[in-house]
NUZA-159322 format. One record per atom (N, C-alpha, C, O): z, y, x; residue number from 1. Coordinates in Angstrom, 2 decimals. Atoms other than C-alpha are relative to their C-alpha. Example, Ala and Ser with C-alpha at 12.3 -4.5 7.8 and 13.67 -1.06 7.14 Angstrom:
BEGIN
Z,Y,X,n
0.00,-1.19,0.89,1
7.80,-4.50,12.30,1
0.00,1.20,0.90,1
0.66,1.18,1.94,1
-0.06,-1.19,-0.82,2
7.14,-1.06,13.67,2
0.73,1.09,-0.77,2
0.90,2.20,-0.26,2
This chain:
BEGIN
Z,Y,X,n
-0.01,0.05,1.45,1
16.13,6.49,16.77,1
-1.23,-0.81,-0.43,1
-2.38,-0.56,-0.07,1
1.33,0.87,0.38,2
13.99,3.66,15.05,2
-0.54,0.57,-1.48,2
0.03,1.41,-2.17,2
1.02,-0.44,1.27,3
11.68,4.26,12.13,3
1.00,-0.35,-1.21,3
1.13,0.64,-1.94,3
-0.73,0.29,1.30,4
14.17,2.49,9.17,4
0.91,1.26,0.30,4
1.31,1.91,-0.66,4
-1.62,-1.06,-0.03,5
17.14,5.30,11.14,5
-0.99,1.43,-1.07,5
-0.50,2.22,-1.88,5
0.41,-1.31,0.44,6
14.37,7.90,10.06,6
-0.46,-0.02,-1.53,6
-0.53,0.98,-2.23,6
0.65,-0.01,1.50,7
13.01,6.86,6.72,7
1.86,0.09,-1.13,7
2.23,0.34,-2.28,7
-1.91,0.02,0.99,8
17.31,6.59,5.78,8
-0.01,1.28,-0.07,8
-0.15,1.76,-1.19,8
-0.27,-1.39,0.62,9
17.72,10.27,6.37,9
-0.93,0.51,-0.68,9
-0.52,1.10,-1.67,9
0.55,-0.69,1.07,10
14.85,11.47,4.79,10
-0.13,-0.50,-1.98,10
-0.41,0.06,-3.04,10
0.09,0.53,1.74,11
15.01,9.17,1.51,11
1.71,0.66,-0.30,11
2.11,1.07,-1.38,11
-1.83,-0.48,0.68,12
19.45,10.23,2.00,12
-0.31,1.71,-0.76,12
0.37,2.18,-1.67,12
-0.16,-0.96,0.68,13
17.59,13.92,1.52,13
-0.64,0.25,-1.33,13
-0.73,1.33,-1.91,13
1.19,0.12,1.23,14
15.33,12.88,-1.44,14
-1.49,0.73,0.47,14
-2.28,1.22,-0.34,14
1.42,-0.35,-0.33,15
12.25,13.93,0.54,15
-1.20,-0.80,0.05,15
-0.99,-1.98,0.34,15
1.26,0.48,0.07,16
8.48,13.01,0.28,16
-0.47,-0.04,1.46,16
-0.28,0.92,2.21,16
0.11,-0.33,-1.98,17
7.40,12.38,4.04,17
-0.77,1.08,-0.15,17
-0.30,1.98,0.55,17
0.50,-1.61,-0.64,18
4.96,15.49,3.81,18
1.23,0.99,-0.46,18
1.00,2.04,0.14,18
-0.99,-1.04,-0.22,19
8.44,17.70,2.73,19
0.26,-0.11,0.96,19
0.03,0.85,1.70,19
-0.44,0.31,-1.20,20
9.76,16.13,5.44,20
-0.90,0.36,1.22,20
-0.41,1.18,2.00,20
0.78,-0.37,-1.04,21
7.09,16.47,7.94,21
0.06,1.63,0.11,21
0.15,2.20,1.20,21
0.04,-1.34,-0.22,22
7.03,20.15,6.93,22
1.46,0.44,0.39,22
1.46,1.66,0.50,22
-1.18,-0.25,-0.58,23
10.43,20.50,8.05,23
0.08,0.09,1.77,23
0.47,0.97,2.54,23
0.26,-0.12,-1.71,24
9.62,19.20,11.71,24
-1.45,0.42,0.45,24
-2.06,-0.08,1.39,24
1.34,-0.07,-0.82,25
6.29,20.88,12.01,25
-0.79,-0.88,0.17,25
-1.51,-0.69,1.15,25
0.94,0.63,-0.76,26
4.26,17.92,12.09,26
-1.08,-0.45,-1.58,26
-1.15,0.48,-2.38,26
0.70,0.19,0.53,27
1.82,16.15,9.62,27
0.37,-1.30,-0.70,27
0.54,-2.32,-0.03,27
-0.22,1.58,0.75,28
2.56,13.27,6.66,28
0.13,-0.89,0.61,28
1.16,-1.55,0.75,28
-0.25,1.31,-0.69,29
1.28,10.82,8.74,29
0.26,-0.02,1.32,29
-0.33,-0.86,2.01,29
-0.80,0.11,-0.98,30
3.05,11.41,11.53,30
1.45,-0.33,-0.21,30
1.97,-1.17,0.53,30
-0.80,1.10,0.97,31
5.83,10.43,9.63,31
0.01,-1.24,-0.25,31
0.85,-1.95,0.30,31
0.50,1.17,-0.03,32
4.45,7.53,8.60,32
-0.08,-1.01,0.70,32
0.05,-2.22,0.49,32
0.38,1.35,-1.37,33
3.67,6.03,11.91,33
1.17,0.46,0.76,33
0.84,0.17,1.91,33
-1.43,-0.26,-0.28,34
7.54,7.34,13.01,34
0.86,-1.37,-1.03,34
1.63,-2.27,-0.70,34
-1.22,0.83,0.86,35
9.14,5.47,10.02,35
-0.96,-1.19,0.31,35
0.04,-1.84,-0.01,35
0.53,1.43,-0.36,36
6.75,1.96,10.98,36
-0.33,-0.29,1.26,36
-0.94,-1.28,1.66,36
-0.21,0.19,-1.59,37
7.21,2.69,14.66,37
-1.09,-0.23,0.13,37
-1.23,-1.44,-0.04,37
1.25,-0.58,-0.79,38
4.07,3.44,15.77,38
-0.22,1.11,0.62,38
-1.13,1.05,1.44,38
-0.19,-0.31,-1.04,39
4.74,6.18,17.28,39
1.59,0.44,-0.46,39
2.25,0.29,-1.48,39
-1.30,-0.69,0.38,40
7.96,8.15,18.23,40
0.16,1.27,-0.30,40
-0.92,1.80,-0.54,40
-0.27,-1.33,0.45,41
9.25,11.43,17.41,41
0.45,0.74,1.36,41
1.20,0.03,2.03,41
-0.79,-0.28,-1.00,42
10.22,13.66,20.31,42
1.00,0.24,0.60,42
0.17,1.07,0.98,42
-1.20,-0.33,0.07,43
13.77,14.45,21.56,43
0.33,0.60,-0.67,43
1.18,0.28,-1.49,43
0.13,-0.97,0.92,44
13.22,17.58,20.08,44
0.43,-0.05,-1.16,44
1.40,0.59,-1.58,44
0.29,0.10,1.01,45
12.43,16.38,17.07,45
1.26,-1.17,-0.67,45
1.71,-1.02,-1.81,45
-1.00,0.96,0.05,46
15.08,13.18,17.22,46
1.04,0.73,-0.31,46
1.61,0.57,-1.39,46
-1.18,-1.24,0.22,47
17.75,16.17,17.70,47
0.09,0.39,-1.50,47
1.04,0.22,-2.26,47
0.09,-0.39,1.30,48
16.43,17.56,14.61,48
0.20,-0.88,-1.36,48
0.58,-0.56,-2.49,48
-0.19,1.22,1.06,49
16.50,14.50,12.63,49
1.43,0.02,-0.61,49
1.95,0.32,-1.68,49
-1.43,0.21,-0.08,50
19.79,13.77,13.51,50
1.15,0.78,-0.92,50
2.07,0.31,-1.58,50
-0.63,-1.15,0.66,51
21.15,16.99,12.14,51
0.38,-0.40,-1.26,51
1.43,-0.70,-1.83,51
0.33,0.07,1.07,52
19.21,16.64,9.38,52
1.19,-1.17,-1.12,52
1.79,-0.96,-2.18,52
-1.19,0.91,0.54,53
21.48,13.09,8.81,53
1.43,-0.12,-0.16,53
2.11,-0.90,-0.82,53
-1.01,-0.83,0.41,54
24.33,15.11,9.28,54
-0.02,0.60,-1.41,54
0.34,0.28,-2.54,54
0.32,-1.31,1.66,55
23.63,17.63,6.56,55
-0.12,-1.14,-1.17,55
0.41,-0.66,-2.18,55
0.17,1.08,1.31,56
22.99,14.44,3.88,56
0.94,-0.15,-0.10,56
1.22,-0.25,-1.29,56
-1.07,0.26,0.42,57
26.36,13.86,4.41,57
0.73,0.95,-1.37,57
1.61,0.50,-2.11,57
-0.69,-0.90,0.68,58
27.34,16.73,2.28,58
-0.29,-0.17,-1.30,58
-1.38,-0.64,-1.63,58
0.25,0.35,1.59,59
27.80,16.59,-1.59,59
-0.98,1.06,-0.30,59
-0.95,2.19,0.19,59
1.39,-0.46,0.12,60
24.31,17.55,-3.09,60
-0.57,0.77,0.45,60
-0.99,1.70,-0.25,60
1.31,-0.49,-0.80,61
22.12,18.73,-0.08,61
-0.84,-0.30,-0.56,61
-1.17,0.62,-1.30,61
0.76,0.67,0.52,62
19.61,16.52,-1.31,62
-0.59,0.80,-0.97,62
-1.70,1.32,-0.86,62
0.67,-1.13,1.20,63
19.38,18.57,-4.75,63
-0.52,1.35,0.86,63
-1.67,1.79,0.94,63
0.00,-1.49,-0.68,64
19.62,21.71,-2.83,64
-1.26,0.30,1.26,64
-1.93,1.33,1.22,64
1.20,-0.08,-0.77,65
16.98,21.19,0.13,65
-0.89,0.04,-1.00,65
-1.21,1.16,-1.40,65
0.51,0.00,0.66,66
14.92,19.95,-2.24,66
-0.72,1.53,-0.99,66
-1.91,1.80,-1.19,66
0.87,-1.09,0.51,67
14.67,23.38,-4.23,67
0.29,1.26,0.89,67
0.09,2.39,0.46,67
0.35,-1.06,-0.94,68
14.98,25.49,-1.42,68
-1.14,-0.28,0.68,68
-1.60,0.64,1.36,68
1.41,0.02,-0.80,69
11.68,23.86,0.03,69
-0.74,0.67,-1.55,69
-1.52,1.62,-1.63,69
1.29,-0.70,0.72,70
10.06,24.63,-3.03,70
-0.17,1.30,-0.54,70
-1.27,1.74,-0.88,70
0.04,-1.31,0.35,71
11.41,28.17,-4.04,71
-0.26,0.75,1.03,71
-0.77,1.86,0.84,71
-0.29,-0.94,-1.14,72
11.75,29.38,-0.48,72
-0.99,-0.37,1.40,72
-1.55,0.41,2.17,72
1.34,0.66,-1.17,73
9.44,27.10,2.09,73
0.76,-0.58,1.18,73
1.96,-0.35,1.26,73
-0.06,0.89,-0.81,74
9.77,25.03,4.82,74
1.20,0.67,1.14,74
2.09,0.03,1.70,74
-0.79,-1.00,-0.73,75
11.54,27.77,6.77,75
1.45,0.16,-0.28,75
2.28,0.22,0.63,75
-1.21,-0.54,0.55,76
14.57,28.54,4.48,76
0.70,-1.55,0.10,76
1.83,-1.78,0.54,76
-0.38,1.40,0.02,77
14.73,24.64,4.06,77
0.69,-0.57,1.69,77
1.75,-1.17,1.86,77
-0.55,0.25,-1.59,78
15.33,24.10,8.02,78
0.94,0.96,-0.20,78
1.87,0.58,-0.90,78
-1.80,-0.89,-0.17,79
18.10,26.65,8.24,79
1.05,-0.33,-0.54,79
2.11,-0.55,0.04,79
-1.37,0.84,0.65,80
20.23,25.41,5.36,80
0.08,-1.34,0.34,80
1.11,-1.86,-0.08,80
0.09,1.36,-0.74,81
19.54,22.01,7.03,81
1.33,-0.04,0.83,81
2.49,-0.42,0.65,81
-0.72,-0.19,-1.74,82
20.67,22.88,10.85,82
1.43,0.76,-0.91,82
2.49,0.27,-0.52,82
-1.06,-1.14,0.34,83
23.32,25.75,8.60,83
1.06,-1.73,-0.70,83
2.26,-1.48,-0.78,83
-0.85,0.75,1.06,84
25.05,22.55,6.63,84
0.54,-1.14,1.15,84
1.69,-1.57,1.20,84
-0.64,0.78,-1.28,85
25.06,20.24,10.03,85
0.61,0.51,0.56,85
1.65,-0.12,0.74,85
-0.80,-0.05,-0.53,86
26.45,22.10,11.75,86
1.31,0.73,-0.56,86
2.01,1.18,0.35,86
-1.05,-0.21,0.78,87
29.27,23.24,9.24,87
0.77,-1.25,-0.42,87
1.90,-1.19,-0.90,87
-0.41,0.90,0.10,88
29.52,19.53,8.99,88
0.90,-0.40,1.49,88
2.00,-0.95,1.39,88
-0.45,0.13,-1.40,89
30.27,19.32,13.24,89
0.98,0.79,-0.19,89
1.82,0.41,0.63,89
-1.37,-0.59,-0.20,90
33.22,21.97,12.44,90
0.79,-0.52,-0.81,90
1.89,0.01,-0.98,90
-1.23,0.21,1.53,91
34.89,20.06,9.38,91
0.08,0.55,-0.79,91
1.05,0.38,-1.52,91
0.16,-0.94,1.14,92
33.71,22.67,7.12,92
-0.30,-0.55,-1.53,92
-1.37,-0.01,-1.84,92
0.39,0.35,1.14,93
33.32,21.24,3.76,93
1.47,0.71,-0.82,93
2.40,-0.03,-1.15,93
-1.03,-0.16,0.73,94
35.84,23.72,1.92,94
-0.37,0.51,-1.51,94
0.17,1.51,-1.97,94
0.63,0.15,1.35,95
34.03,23.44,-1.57,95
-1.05,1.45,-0.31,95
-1.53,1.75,-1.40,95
0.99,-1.22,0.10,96
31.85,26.77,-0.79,96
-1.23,-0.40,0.05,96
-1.86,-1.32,0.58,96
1.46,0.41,0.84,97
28.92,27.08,-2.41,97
-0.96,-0.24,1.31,97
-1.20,0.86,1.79,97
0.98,0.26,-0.71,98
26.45,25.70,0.24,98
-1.53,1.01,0.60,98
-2.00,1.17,1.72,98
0.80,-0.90,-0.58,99
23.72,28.12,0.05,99
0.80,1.33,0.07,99
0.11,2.16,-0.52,99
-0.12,-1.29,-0.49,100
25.71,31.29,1.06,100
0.26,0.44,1.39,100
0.92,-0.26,2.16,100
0.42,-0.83,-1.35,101
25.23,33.30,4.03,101
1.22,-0.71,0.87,101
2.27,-1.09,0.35,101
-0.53,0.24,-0.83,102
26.67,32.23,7.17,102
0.84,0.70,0.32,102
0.77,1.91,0.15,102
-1.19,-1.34,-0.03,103
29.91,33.56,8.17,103
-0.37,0.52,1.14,103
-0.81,-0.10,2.11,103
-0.07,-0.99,-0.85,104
29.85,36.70,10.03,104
-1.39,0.40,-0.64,104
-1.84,1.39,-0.06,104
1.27,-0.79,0.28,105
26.49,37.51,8.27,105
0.11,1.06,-0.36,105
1.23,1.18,-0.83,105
-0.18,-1.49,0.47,106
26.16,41.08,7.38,106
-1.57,0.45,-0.56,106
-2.53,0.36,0.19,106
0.90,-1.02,0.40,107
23.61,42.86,5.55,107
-0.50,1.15,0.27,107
0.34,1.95,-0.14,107
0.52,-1.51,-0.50,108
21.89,45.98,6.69,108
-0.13,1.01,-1.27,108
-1.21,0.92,-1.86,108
0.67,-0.99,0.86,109
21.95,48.84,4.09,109
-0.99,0.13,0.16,109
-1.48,-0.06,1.27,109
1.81,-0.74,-0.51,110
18.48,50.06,3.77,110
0.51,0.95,-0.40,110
1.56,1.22,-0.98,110
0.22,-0.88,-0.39,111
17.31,52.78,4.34,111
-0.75,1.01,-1.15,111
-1.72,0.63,-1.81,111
0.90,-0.27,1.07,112
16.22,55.33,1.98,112
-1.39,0.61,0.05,112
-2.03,0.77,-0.99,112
């Protein structure tokens, strides 16, 4: 993956390279010197990308990452990421609302 493949998915999710960086754990300008090829990103992290350019495919991720990094954090933002790629790898786009729970999720009553 070259630096323009990586600066496409993150501008396809409307991210700032430090959102973005906080997504893969790393630092702004590590970003930076990824998208002007200076250095590379790791498999790891390539994997993760990738996803990520999955998941853009979907009608407004973009909005939706976007305020799940900022209501919820970097954390909630990676899950509906990887949760929307790979709903994209099954052909899932059947107009459900994007952020709801993964199927088979269940809730735990609490406890009183």
């Amino acid at each position: 993956m070259n630096g323009s493949e990586i600066r496409q998915v993150r501008e396809s999710l409307g991210l700032s390279q430090a959102q973005f960086a906080s997504l893969l754990g790393v630092h702004a300008v590590t970003v930076s010197r990824w998208e002007n090829s200076a250095q590379h990103p790791t498999p790891y992290q390539v994997g993760l990308i990738q996803q990520f350019g999955r998941a853009a495919r979907r009608k407004d991720v973009a909005t939706q990452v976007a305020a799940v990094l900022v209501t919820a954090g970097a954390i909630a933002g990676l899950y509906f990421l990887l949760k929307w790629a790979l709903d994209e790898d099954e052909g899932e786009d059947d107009g459900e609302d994007a952020q709801s729970e993964p199927r088979g999720a269940r809730r735990r009553p609490r406890r009183p």
